[in-house]
C-alpha positions as CSV (number, residue, x, y, z in Angstrom):
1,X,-178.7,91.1,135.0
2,X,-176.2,92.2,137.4
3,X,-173.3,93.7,135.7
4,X,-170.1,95.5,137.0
5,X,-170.1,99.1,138.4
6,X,-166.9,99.7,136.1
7,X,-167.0,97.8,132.8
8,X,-171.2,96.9,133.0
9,X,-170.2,93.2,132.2
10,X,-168.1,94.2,128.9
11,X,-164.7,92.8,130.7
12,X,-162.5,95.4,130.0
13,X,-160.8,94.6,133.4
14,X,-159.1,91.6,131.1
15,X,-159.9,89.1,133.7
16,X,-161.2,85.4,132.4
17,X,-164.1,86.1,134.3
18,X,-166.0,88.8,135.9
19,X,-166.1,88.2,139.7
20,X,-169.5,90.1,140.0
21,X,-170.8,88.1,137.3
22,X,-169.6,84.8,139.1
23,X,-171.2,85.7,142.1
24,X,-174.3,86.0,140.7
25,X,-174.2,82.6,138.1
26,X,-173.1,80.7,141.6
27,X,-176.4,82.2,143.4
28,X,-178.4,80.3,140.6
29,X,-177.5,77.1,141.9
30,X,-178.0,77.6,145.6
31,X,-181.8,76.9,147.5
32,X,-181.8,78.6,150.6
33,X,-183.2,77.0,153.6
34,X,-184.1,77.5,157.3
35,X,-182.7,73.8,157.9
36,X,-179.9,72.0,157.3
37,X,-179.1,68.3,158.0
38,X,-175.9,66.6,156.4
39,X,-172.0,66.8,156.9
40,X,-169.8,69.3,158.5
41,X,-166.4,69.1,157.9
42,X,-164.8,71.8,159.7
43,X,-165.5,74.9,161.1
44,X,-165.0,79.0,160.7
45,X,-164.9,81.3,163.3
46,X,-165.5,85.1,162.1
47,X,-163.2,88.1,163.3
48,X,-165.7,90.9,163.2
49,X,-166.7,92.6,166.8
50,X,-163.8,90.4,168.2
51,X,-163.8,89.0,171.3
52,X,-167.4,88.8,170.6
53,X,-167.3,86.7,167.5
54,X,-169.3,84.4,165.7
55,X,-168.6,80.7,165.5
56,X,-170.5,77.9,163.8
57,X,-169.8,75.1,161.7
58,X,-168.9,74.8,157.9
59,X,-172.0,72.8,156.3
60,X,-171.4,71.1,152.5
61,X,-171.1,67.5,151.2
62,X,-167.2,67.8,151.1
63,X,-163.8,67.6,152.5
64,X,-163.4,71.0,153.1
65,X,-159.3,70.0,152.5
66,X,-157.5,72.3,149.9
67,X,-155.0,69.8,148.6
68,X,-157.9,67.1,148.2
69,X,-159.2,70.0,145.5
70,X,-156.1,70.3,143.9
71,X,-155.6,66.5,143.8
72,X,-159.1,65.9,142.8
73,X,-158.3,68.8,139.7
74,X,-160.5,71.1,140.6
75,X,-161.1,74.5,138.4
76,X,-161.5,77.8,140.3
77,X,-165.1,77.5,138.9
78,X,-165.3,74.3,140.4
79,X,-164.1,75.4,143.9
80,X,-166.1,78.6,143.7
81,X,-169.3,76.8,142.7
82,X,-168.6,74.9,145.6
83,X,-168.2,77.1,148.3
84,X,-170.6,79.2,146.5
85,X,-173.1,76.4,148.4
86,X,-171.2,76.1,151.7
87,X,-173.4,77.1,154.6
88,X,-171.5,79.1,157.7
89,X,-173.4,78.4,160.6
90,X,-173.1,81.7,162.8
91,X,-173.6,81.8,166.4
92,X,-172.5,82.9,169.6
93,X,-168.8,81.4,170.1
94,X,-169.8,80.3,174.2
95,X,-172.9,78.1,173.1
96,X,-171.9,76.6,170.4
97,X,-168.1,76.1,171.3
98,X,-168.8,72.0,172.5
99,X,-169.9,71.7,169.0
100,X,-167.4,73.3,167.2
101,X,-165.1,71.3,168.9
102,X,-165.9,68.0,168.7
103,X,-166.2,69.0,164.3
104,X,-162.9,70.1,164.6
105,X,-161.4,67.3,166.9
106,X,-162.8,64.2,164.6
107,X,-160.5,63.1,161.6
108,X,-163.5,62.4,159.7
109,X,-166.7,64.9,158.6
110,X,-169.3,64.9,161.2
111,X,-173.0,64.7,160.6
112,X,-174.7,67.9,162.0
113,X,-178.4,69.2,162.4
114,X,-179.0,72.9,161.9
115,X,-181.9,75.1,162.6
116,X,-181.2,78.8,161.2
117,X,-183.2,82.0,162.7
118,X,-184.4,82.3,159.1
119,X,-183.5,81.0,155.9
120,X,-179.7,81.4,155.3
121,X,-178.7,84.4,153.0
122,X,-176.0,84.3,150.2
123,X,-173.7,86.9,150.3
124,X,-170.6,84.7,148.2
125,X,-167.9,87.1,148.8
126,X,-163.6,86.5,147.8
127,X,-161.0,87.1,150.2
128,X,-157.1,86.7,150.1
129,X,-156.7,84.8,153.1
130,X,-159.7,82.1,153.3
131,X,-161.8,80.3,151.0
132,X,-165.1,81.8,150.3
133,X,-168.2,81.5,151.6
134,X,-171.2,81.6,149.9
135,X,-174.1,81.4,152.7
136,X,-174.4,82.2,155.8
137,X,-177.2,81.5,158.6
138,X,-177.6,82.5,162.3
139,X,-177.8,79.5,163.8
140,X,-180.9,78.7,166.5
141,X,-180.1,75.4,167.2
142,X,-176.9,72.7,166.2
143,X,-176.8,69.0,166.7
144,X,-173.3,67.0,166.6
145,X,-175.3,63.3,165.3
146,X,-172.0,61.5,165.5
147,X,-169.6,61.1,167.7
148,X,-165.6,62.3,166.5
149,X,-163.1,60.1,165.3
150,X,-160.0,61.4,166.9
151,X,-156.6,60.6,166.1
152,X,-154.3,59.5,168.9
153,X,-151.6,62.3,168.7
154,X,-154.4,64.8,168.1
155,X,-155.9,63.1,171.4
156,X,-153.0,63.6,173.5
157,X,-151.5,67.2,171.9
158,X,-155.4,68.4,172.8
159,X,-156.1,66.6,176.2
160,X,-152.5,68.6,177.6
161,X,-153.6,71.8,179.3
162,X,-150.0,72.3,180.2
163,X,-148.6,72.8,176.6
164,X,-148.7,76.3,175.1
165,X,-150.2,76.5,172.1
166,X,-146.9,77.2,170.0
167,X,-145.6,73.5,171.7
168,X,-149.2,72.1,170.6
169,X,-148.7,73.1,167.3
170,X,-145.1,72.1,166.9
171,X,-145.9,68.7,168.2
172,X,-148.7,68.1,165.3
173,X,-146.9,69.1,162.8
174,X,-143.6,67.0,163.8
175,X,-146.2,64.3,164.1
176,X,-147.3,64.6,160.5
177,X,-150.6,66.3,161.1
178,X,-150.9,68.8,158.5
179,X,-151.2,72.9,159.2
180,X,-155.1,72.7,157.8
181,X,-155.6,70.3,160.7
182,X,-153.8,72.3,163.2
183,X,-155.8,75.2,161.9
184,X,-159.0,74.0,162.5
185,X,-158.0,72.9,166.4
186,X,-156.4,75.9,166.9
187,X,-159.8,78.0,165.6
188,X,-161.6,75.4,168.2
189,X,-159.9,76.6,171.0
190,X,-158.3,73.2,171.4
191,X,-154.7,73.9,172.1
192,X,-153.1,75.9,174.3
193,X,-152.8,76.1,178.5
194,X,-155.8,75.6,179.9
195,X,-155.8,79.4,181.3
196,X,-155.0,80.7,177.7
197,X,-157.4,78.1,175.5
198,X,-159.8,80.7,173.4
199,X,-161.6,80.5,170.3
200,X,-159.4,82.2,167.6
201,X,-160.5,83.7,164.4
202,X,-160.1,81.3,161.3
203,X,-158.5,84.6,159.4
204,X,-155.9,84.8,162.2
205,X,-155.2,80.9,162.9
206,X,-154.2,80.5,159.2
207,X,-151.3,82.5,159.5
208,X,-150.5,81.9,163.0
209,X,-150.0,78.7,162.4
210,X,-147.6,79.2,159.2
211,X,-146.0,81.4,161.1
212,X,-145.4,79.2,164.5
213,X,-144.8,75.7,162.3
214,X,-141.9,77.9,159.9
215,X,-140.6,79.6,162.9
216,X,-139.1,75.9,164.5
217,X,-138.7,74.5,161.5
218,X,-136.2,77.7,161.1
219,X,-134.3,76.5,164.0
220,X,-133.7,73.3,162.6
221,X,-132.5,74.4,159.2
222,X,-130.2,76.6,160.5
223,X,-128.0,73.5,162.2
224,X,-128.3,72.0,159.0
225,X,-125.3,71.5,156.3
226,X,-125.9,74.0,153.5
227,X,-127.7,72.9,149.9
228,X,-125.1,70.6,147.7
229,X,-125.6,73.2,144.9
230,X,-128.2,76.0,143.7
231,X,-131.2,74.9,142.6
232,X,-134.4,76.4,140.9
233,X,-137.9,75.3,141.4
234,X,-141.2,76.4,139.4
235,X,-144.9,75.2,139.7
236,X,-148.1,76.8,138.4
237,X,-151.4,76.2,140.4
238,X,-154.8,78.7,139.2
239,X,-152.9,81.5,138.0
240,X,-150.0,82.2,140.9
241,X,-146.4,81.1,138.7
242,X,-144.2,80.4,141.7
243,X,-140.3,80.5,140.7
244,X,-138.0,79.6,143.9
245,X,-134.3,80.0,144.0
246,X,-132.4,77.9,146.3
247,X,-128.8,79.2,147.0
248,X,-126.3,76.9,149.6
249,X,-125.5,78.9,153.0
250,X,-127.5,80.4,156.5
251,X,-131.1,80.7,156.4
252,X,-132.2,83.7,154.9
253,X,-135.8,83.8,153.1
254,X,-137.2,86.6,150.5
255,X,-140.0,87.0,148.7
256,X,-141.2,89.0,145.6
257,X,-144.7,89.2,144.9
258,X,-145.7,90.7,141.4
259,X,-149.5,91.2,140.6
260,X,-149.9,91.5,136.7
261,X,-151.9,94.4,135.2
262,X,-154.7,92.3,134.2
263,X,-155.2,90.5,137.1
264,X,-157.6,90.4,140.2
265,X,-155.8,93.4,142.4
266,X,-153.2,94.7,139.8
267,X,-156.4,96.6,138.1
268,X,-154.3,98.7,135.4
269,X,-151.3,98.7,136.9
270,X,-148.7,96.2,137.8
271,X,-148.6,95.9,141.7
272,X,-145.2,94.5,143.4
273,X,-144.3,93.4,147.0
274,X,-141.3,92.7,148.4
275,X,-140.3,91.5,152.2
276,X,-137.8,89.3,153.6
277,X,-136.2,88.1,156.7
278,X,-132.9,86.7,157.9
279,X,-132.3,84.3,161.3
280,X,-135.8,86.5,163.2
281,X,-138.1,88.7,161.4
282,X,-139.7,92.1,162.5
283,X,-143.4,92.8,162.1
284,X,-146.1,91.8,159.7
285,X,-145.4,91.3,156.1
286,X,-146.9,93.5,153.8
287,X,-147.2,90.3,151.5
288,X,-149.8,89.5,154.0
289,X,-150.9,85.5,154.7
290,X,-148.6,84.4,151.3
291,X,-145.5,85.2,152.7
292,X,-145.9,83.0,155.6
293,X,-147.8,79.9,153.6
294,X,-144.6,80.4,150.5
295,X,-141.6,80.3,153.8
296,X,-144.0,77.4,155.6
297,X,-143.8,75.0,152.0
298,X,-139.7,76.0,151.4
299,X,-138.8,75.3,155.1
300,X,-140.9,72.0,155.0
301,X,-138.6,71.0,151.7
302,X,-135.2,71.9,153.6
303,X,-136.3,70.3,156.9
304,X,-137.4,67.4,154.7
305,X,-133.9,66.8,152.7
306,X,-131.8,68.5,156.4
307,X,-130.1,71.3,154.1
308,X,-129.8,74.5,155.0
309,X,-130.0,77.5,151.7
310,X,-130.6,81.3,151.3
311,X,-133.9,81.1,149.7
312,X,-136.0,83.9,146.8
313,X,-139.3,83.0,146.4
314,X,-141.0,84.9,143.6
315,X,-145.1,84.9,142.8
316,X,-146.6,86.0,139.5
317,X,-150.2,87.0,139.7
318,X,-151.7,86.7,136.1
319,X,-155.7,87.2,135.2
320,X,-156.2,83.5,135.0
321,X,-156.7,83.6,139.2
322,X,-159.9,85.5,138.5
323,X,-161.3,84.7,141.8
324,X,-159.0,84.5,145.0
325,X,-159.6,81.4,146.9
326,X,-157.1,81.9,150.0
327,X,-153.7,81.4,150.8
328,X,-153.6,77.7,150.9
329,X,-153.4,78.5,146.8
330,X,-149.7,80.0,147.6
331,X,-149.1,77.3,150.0
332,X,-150.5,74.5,147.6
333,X,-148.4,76.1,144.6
334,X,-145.1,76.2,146.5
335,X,-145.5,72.7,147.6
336,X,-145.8,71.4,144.5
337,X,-142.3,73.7,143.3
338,X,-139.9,72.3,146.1
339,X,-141.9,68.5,145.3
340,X,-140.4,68.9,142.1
341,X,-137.0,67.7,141.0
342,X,-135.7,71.6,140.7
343,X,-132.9,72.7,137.9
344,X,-129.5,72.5,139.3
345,X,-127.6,76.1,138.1
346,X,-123.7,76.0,138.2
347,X,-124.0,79.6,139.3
348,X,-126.2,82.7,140.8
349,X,-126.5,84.6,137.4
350,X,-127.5,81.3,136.0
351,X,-130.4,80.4,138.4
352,X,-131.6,84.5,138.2
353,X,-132.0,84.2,134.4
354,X,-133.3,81.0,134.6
355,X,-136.3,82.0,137.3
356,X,-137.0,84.9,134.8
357,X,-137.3,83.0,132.1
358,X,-140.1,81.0,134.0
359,X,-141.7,84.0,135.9
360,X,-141.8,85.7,132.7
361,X,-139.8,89.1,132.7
362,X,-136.6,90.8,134.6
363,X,-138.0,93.1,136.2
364,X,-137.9,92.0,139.8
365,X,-134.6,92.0,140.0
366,X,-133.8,95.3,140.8
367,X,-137.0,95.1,144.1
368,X,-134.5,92.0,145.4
369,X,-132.2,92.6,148.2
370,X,-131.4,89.3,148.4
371,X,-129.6,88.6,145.1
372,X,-127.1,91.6,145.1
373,X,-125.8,90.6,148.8
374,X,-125.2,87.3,147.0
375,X,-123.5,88.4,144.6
376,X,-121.4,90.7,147.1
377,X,-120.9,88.6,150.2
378,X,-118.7,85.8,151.1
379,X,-120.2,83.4,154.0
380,X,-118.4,80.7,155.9
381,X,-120.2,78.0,153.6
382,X,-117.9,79.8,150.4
383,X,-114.6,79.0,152.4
């Protein structure tokens, strides 16, 4: 039995479940194979040895679509047990790029036909920014059986060589095609100039995207009255507690990311993060990927009611997410916050105890650098 190096399968990490333990209980359930024949409904390129990278399709009997999971109820066991028995195809990015493509253009999961080197190994492994894997195969030979279903404004956006791939995504996403769309074309190499279209890590397209979808809707906000009042939001989704405090006046956007002691990363410590931006931001975030997927869901809800609000986002990290499963879970989680109906506050201090109340403890507050310049500065909106 495998056990972990730590604990030897006692959990004295505190953790629901044992992430060694699940990786081996998923391997039960999986056959490996030199031969693969069913649906492929989108595809993965890797980021090791880049430009030189792998590229292949993603091979299971599903939708491959993170709010389909959510909608569908999915438990973390659920989603790991399935990706547990998703198949990465893995081949050189120039051959197999046609391919690739047409997966990622068609609205719909294509049939494929794959003949791996040698049987496909499981190596199951969990990552903060995309969804797990659980096999992988070097692929010898792929066949597209179908032909793509492509929707028109996906047609056009990818058939103009002149748009840059910030206008490409922009375009989607005004259009209503979601960022896990755009992700996959942009991962394709299917938007962009024609000079400057290139296969792009799936690691990196995740949060490019985020970031290039928040970024105009940011521009929009900002020429938009401010908020009719303060407002709280809170949502739960595998573990993350996300708490969001909405305050009228000019964009500005913080977040406060708190890993418990008991959970996944916090080991025996609690872990906190902090970052923030006003009108342009500098550098990466040291939140990583959930920064940008918590801004992308808040921006999409003031873009959606044309309101403009300084906004705290805080994220609490307890044991219960035993396994992470990606950023689309922060994403996901602050989506379903600002599609609630929110808690209207009659004042700052109000909405600050209220979003401790429902994160749980105080103790952000002093990390924010957000709440004491509200409390200390007067903006045109308080005139």
């Amino acid at each position: 039995m495998i056990q972990c190096a730590e604990c030897k399968g006692k959990g004295l990490c505190g953790l629901e479940r044992c992430p060694v333990m699940s990786r081996f209980y998923a391997r039960l359930q999986v056959r490996p194979s030199d031969h693969y024949q069913g649906t492929a409904p989108s595809v993965f390129v890797g980021s090791y040895a880049y430009p030189k990278v792998a590229a292949g399709p993603l091979m299971i009997d599903d939708t491959d679509n993170p709010p389909d999971w959510v909608a569908r109820g999915l438990r973390i066991d659920d989603i790991v047990g399935l990706r547990a028995r998703t198949i990465r195809g893995a081949g050189d990015s120039k051959s197999v790029a046609g391919s690739i493509q047409e997966i990622a253009l068609s609205s719909r999961p294509l049939d494929v036909e794959a003949q791996f080197v040698k049987p496909v190994t499981f190596d199951l492994r969990f990552d903060g920014t995309i969804a797990p894997i659980g096999l992988t195969g070097a692929i010898r030979h792929l066949d597209v059986l179908d032909n793509p279903q492509v929707e028109r404004r996906v047609d056009r956006v990818t058939s103009d060589t002149d748009l840059s791939a910030t206008e490409a995504c922009d375009l989607l996403h005004s259009s209503g095609t979601d960022v896990y769309r755009i992700t996959q074309l942009l991962t394709a190499g299917l938007l962009g100039s024609e000079k400057k279209r290139h296969i792009v890590p799936t690691r990196w397209a995740i949060t490019a995207v985020d970031d290039t979808v928040s970024k105009r809707l940011k521009k929009k906000i900002v020429r938009y009255p401010p908020l009719d009042g303060i407002r709280v939001f809170s949502a739960s989704l595998y573990g993350n507690h996300i708490v969001c405090i909405l305050v009228p006046g000019d964009w500005k956007f913080e977040m406060i990311e708190v890993w418990g002691r008991q959970s996944l990363w916090g080991q025996g410590n609690e872990t906190i993060a902090r970052d923030g931006e006003g009108l342009t931001k500098s550098g990466y975030s040291p939140i990583a990927g959930a920064y940008y997927s918590a801004r992308l869901a808040v921006a999409e809800y003031l873009d959606g009611v044309q309101r403009s609000a300084r906004v705290l986002v805080l994220r609490h990290v307890t044991g219960d997410y035993w396994a992470p499963l990606g950023t689309w879970v922060i994403r996901e989680a602050t989506r379903n916050a600002m599609h609630g109906p929110g808690t209207p506050c009659a004042s700052l201090e109000e909405a600050v105890d209220l979003a401790s109340r429902l994160i749980g403890f105080t103790h952000w507050q002093p990390y924010s650098q957000l709440i004491p310049e509200l409390r200390t500065q007067k903006t045109l909106f308080d005139f």
